[in-house]
VEXBA-714749 format. One record per atom (N, C-alpha, C, O): residue in one letter; x, y, z. Coordinates in steps of 0.02 Angstrom, whole numbers, plus 32768, in hexadecimal, padded with zeros to 4 digits. Each point is the difference from the previous one (the first is absolute). Layout:
<nodes>
<node residuo="a" c1="X" c2="Y" c3="Z"/>
...
</nodes>
This chain:
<nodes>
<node residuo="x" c1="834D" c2="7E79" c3="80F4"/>
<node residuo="x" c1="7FC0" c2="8014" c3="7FE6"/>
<node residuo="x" c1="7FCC" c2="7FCA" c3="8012"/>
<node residuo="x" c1="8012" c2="7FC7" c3="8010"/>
<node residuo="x" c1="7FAE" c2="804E" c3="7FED"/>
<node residuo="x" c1="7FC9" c2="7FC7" c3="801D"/>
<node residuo="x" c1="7FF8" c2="7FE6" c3="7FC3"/>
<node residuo="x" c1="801F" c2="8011" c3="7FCE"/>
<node residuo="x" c1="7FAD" c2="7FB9" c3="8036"/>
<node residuo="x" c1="7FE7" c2="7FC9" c3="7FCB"/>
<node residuo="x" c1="7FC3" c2="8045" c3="7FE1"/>
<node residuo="x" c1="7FE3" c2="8031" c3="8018"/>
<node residuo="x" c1="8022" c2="7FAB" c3="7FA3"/>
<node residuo="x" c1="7FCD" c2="8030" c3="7FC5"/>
<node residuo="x" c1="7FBA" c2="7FEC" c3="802C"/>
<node residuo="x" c1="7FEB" c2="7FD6" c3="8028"/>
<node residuo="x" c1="8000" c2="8069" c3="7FB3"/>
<node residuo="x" c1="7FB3" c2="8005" c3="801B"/>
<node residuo="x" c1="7FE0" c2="8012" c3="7FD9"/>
<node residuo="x" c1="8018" c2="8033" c3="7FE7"/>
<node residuo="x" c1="7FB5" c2="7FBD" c3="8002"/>
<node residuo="x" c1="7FD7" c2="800B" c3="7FC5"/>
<node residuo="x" c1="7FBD" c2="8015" c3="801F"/>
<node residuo="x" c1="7FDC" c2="7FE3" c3="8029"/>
<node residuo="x" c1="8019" c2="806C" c3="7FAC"/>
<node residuo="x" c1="7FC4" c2="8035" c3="8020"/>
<node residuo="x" c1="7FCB" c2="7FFD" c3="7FBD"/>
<node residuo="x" c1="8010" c2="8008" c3="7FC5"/>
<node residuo="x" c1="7FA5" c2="7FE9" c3="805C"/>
<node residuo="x" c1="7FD6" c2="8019" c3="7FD4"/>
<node residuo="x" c1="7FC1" c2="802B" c3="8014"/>
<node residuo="x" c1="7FE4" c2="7FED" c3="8033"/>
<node residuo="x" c1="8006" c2="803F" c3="7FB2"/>
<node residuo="x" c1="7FC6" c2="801D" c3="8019"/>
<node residuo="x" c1="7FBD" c2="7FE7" c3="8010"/>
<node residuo="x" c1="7FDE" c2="7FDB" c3="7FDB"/>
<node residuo="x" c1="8012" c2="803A" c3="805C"/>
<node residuo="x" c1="7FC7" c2="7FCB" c3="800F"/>
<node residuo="x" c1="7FC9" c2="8032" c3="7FDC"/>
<node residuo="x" c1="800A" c2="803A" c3="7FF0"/>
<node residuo="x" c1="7FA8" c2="7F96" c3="8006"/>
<node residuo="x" c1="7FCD" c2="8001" c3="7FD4"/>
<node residuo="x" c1="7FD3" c2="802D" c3="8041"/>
<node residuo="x" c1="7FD7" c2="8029" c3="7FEB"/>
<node residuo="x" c1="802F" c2="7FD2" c3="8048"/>
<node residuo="x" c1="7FFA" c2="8015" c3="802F"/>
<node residuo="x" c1="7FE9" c2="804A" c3="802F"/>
<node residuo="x" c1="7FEA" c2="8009" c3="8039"/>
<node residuo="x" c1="8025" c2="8019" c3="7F9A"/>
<node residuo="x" c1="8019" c2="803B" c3="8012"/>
<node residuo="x" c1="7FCC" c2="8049" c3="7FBB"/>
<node residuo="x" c1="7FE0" c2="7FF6" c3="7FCD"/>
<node residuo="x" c1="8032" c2="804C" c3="8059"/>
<node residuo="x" c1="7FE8" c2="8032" c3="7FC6"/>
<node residuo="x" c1="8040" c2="8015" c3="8020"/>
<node residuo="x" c1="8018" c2="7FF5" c3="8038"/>
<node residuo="x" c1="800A" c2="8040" c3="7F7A"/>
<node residuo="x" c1="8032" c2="8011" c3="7FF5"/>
<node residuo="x" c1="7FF2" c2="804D" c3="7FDC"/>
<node residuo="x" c1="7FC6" c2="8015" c3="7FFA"/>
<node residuo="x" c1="8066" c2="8007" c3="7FF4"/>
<node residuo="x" c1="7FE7" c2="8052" c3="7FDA"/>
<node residuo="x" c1="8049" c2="801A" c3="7FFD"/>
<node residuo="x" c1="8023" c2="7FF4" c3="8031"/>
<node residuo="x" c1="7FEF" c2="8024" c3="7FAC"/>
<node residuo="x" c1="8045" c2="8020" c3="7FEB"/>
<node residuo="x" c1="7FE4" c2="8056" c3="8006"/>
<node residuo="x" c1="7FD1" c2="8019" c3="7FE1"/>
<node residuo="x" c1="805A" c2="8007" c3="8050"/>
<node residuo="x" c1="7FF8" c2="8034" c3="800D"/>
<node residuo="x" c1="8041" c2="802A" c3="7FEF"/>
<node residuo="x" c1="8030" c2="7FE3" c3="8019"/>
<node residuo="x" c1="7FE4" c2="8057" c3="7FC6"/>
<node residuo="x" c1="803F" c2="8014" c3="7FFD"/>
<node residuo="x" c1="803B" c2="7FE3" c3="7FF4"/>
<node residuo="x" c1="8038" c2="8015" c3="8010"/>
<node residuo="x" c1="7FBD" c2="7FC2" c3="7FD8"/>
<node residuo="x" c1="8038" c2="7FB5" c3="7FFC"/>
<node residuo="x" c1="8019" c2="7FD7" c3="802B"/>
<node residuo="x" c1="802C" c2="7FD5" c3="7FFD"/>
<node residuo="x" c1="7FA9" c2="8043" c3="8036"/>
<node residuo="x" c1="7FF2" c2="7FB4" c3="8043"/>
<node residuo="x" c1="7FC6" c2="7FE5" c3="8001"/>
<node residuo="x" c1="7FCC" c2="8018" c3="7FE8"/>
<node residuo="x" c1="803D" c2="7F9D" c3="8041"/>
<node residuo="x" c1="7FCA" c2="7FDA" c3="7FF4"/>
<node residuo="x" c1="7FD5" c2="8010" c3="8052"/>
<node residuo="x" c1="8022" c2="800E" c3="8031"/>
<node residuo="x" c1="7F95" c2="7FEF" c3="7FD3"/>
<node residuo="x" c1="7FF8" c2="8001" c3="8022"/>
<node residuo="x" c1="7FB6" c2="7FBA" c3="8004"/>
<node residuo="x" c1="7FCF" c2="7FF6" c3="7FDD"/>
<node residuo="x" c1="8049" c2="7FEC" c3="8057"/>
<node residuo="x" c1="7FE0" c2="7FA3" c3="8007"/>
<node residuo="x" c1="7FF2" c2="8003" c3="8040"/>
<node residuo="x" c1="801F" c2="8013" c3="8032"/>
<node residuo="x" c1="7FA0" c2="7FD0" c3="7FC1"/>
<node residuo="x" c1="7FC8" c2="7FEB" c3="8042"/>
<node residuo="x" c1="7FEE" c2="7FAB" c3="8009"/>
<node residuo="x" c1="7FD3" c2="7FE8" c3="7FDD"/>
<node residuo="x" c1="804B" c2="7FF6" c3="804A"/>
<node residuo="x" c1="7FE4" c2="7FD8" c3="8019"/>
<node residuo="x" c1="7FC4" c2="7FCB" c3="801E"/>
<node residuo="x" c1="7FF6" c2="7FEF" c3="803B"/>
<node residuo="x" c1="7FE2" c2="7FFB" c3="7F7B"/>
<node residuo="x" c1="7FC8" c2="7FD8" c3="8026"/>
<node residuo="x" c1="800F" c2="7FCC" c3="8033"/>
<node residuo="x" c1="7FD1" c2="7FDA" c3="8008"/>
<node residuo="x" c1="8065" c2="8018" c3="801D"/>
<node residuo="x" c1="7FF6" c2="7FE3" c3="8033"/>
<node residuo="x" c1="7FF3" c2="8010" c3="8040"/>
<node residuo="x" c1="7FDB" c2="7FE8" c3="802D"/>
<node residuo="x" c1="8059" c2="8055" c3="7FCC"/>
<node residuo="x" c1="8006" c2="8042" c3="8048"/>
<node residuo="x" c1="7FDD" c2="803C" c3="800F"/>
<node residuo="x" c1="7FF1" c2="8016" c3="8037"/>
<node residuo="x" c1="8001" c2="8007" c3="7F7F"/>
<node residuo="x" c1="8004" c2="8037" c3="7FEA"/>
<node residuo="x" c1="8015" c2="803E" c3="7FF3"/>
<node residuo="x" c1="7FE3" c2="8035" c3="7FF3"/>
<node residuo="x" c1="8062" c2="7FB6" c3="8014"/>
<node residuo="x" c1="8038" c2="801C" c3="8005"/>
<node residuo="x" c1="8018" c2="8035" c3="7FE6"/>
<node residuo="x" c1="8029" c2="7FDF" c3="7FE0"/>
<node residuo="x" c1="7FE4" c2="8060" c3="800E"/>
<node residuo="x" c1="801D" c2="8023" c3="7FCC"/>
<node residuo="x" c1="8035" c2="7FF8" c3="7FF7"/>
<node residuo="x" c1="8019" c2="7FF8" c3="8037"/>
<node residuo="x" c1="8012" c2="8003" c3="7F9D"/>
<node residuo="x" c1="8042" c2="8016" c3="7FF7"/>
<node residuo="x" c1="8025" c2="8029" c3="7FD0"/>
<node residuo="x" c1="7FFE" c2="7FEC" c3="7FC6"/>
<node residuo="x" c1="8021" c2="8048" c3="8046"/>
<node residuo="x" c1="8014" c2="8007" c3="7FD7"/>
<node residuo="x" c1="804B" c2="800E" c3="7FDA"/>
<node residuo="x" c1="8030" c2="8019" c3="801D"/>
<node residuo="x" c1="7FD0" c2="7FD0" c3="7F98"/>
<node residuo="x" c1="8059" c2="7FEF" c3="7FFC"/>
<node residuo="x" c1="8007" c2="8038" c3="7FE9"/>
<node residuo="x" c1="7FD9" c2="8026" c3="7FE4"/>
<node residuo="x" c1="8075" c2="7FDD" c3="8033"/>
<node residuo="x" c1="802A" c2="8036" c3="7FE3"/>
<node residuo="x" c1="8020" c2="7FDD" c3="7FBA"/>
<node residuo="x" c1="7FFA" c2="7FC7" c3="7FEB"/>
<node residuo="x" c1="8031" c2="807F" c3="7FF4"/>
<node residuo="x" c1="8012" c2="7FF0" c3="7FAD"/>
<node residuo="x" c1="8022" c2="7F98" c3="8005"/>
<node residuo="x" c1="7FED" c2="7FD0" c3="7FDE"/>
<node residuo="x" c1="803C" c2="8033" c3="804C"/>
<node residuo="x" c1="802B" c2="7FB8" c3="800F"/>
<node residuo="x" c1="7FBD" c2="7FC0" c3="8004"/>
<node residuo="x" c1="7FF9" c2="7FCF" c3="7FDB"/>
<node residuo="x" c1="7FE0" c2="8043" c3="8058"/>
<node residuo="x" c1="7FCE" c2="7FD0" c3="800C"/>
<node residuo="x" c1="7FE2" c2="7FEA" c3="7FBD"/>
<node residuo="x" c1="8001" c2="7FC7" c3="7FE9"/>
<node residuo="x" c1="7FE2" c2="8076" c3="7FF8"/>
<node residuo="x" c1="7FDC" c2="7FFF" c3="7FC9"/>
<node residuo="x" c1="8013" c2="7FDC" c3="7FCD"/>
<node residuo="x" c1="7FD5" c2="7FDF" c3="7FE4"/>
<node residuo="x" c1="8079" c2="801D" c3="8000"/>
<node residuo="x" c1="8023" c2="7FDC" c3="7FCF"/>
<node residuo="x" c1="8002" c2="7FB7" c3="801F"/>
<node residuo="x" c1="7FF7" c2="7FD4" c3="7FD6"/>
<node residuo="x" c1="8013" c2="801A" c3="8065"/>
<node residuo="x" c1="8002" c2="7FB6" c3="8005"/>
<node residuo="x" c1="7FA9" c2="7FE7" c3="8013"/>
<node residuo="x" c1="7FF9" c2="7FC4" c3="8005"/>
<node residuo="x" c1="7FDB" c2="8059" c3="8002"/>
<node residuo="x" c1="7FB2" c2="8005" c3="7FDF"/>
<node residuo="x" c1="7FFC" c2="7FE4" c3="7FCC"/>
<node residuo="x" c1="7FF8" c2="7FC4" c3="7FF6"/>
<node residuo="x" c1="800F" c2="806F" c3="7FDD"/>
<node residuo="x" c1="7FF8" c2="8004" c3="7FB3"/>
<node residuo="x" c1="802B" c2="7FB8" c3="7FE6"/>
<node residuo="x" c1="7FE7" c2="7FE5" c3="7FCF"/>
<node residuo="x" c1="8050" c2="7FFE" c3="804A"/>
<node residuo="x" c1="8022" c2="7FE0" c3="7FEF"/>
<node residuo="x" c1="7FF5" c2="7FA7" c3="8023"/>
<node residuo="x" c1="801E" c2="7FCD" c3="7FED"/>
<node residuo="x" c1="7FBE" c2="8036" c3="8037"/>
<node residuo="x" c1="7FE7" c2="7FC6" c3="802A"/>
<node residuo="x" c1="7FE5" c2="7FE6" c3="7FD6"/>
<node residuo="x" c1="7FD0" c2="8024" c3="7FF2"/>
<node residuo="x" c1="8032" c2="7FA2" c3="7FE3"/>
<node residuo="x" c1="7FE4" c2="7FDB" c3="7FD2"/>
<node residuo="x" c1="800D" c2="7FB4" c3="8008"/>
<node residuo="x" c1="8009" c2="7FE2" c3="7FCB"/>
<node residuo="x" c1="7FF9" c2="7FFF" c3="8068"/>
<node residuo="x" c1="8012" c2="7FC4" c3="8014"/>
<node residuo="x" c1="8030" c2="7FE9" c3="7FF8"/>
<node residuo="x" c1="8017" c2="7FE0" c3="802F"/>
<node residuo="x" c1="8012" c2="8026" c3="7F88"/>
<node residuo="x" c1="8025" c2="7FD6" c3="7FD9"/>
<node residuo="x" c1="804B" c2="802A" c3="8016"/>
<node residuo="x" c1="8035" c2="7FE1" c3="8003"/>
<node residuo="x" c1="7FCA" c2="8049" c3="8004"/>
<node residuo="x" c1="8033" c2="803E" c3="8004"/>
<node residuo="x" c1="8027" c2="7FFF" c3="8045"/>
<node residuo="x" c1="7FE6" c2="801A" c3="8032"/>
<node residuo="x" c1="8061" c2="7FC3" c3="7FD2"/>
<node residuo="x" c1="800E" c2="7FFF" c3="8047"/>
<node residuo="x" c1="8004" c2="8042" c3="8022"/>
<node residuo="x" c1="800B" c2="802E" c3="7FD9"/>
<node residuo="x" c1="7FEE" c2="7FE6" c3="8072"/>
<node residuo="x" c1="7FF4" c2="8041" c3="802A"/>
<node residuo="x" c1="8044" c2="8024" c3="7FF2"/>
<node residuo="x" c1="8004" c2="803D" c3="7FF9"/>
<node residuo="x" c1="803A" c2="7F92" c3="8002"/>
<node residuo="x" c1="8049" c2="8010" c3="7FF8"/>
<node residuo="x" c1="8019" c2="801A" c3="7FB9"/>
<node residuo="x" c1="802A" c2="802B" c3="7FF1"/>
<node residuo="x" c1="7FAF" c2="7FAE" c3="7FEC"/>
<node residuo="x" c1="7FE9" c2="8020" c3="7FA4"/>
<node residuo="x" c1="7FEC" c2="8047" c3="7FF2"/>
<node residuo="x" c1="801A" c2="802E" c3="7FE0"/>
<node residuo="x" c1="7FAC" c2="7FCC" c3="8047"/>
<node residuo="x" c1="7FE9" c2="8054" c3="8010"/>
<node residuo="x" c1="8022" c2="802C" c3="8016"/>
<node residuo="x" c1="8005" c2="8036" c3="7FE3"/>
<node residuo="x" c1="801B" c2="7FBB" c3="8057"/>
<node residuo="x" c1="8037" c2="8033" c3="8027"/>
<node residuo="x" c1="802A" c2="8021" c3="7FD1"/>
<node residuo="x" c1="8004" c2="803C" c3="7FF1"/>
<node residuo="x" c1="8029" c2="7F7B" c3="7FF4"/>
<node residuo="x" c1="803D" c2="8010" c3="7FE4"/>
<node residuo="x" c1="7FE5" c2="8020" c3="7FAB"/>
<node residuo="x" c1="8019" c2="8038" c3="7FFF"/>
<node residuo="x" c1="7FD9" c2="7FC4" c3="7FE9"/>
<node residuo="x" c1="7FDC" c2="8009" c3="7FC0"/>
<node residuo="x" c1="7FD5" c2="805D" c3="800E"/>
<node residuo="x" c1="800E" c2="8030" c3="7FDC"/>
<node residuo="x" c1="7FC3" c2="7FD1" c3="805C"/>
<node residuo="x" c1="7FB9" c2="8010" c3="7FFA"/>
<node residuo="x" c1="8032" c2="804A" c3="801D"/>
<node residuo="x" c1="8012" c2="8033" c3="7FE2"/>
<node residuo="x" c1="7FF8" c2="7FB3" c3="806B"/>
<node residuo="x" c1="7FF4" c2="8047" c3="8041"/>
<node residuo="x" c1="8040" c2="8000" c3="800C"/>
<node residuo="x" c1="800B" c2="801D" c3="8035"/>
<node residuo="x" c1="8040" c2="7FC5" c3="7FA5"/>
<node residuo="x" c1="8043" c2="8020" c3="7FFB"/>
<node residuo="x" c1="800B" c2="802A" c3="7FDD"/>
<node residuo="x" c1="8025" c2="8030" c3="8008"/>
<node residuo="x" c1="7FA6" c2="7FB8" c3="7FB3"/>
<node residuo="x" c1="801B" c2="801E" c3="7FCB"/>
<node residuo="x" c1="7FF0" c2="8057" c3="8005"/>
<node residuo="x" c1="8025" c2="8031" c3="7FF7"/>
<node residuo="x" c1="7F9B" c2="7FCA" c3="801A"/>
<node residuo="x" c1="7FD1" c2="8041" c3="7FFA"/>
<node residuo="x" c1="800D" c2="8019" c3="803B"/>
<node residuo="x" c1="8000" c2="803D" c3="7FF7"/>
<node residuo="x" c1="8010" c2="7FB5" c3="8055"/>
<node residuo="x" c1="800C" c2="8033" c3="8027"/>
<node residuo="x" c1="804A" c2="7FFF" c3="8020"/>
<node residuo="x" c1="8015" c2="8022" c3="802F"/>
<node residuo="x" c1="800C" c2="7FAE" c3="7FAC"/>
<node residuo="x" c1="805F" c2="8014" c3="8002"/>
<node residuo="x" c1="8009" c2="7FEE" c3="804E"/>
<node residuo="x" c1="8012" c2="802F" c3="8024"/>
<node residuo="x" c1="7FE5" c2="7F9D" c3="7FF5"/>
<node residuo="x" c1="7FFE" c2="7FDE" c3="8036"/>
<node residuo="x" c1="8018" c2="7FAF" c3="7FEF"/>
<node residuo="x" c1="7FF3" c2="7FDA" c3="7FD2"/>
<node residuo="x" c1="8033" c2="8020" c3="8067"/>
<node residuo="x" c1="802B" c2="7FC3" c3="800E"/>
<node residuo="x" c1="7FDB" c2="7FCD" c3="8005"/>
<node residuo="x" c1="7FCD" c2="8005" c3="8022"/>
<node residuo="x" c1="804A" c2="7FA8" c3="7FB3"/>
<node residuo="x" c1="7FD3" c2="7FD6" c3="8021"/>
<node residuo="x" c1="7FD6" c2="7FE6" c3="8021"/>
<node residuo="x" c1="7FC3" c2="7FF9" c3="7FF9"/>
<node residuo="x" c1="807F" c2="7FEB" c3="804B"/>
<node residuo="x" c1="7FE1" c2="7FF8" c3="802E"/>
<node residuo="x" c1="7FE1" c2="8021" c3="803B"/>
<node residuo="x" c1="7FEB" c2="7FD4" c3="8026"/>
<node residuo="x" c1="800C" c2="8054" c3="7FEA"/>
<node residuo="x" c1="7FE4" c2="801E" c3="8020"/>
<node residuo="x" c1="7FA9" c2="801D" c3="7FE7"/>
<node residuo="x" c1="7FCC" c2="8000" c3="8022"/>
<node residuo="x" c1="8042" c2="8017" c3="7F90"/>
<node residuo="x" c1="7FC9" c2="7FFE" c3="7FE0"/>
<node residuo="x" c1="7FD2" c2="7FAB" c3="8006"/>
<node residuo="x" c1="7FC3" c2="7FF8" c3="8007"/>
<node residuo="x" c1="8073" c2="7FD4" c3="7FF3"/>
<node residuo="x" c1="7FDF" c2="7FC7" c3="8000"/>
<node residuo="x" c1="7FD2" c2="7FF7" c3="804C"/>
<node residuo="x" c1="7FC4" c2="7FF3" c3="7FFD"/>
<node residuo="x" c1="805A" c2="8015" c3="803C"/>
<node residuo="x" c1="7FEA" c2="8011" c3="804B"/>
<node residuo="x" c1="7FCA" c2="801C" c3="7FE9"/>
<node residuo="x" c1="7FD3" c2="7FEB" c3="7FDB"/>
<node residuo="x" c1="8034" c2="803F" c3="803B"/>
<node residuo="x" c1="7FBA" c2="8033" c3="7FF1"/>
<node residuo="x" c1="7FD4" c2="7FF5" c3="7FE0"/>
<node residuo="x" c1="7FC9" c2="8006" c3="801B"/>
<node residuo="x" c1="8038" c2="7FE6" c3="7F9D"/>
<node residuo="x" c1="7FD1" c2="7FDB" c3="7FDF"/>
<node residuo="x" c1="7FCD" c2="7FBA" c3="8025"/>
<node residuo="x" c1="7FC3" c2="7FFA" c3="8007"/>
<node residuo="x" c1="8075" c2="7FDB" c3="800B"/>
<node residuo="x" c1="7FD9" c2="7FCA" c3="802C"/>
<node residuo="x" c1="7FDC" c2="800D" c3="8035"/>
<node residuo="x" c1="7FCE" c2="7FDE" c3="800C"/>
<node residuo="x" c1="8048" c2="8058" c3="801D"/>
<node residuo="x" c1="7FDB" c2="801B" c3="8038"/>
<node residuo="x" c1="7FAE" c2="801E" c3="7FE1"/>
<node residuo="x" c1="7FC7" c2="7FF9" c3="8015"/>
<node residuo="x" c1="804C" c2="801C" c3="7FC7"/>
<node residuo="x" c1="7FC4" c2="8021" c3="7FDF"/>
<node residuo="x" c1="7FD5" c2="7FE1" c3="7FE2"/>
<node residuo="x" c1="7FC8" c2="8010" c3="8013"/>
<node residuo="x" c1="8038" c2="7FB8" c3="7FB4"/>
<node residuo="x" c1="7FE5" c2="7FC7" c3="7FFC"/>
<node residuo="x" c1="7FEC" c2="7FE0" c3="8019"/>
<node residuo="x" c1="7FC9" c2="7FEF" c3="7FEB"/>
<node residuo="x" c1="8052" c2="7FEB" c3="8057"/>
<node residuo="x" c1="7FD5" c2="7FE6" c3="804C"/>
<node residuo="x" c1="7FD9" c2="802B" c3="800E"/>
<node residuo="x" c1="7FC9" c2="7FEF" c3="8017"/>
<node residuo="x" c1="8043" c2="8046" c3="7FE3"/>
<node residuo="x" c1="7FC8" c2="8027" c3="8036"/>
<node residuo="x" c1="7FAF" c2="8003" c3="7FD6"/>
<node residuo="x" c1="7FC7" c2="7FF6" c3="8015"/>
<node residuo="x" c1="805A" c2="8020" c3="7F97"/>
<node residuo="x" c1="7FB6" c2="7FEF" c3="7FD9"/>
<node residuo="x" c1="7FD6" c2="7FB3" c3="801A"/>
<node residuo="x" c1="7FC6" c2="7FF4" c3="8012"/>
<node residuo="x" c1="807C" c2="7FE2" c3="7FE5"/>
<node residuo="x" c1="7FDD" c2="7FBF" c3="8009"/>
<node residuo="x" c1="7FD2" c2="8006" c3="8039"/>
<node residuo="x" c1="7FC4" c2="7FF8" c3="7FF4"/>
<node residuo="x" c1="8049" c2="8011" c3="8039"/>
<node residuo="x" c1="7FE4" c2="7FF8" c3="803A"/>
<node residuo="x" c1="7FB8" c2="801D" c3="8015"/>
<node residuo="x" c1="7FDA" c2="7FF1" c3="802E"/>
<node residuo="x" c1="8024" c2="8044" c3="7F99"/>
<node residuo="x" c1="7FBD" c2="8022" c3="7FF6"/>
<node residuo="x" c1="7FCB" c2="7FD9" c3="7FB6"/>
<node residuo="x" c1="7FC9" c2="8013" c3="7FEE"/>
<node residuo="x" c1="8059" c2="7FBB" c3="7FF7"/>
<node residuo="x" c1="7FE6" c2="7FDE" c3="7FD6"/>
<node residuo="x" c1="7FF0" c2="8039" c3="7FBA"/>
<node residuo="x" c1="7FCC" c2="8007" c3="7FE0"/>
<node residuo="x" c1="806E" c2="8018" c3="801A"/>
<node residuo="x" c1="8001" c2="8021" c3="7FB9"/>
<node residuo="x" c1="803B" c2="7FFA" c3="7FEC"/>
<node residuo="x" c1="800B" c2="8027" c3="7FD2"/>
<node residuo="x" c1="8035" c2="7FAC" c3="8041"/>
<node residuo="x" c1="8022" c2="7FCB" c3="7FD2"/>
<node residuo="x" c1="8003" c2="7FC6" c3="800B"/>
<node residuo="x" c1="7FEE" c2="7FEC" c3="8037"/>
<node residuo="x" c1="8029" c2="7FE5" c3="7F98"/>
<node residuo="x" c1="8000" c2="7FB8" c3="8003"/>
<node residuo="x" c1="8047" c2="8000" c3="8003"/>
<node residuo="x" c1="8022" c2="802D" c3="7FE6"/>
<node residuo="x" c1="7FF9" c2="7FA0" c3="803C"/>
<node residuo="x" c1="804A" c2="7FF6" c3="8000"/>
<node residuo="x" c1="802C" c2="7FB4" c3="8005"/>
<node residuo="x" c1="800E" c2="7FE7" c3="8037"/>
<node residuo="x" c1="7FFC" c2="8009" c3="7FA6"/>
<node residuo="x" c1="801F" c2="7FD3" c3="8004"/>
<node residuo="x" c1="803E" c2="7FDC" c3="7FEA"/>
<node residuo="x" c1="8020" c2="8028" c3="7FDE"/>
<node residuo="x" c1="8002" c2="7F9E" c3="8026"/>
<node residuo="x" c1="8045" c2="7FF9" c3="7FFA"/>
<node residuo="x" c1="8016" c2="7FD8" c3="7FB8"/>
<node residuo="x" c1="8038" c2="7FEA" c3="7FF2"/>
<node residuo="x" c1="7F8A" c2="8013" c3="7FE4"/>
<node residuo="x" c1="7FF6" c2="7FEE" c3="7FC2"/>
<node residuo="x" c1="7FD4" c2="803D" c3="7FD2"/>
<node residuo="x" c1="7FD2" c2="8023" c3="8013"/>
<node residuo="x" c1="8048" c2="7FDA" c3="7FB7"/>
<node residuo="x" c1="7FBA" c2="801E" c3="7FC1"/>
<node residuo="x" c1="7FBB" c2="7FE4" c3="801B"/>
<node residuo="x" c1="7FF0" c2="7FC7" c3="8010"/>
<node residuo="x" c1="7FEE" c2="8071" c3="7FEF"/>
<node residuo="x" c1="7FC2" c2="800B" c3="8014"/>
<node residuo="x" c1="7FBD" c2="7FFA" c3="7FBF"/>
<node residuo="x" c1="7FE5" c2="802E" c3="7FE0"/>
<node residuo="x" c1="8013" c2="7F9E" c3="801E"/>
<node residuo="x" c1="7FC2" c2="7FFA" c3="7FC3"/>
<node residuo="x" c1="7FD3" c2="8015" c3="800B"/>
<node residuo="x" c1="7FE3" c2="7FF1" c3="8035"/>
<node residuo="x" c1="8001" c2="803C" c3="7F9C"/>
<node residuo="x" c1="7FB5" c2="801D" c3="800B"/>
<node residuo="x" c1="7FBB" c2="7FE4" c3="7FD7"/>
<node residuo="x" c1="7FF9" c2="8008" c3="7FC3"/>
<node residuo="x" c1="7FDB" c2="7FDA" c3="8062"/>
<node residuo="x" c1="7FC4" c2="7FDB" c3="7FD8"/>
<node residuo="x" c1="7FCB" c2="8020" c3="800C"/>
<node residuo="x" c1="7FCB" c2="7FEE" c3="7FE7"/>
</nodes>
């Protein structure tokens, strides 16, 4: 398994819950994106303090009856990719918010 990663939502961004997905735009890119039910729960669940592997195993095993690791994969892939559009924060410690 990789080293914990700690996700928080960036301040960054407009967001809107549509049908019970999230749908987030990017003030850096202007990006749309939008999550499906899985995305949406580790969203909603990105709170700095909360490891990504916490979420998985806890959040998007429990509720969509899916295996660890692979859920864990996928998750990280998906998290970089927010990062990279500057609508998550990510890092290898708890994430303080001021």
């Amino acid at each position: 398994m990789t080293t914990s990663l700690y996700i928080a939502r960036s301040d960054r961004i407009a967001a809107r819950e549509l049908g019970g997905e999230m749908m987030i735009m990017s003030a850096r890119d202007s990006t749309l994106f939008g999550l499906n039910e899985v995305g949406t729960v580790i969203w909603r669940s990105a709170d700095g303090q909360t490891s990504l592997a916490e979420i998985v195993e806890r959040k998007v095993c429990a509720e969509f009856e899916v295996e660890l690791e692979p859920a864990l994969l996928d998750a990280e892939t998906f998290v970089r990719e927010l990062a990279a559009h500057g609508i998550l924060s990510v890092s290898a410690t708890p994430l303080v918010r001021g």
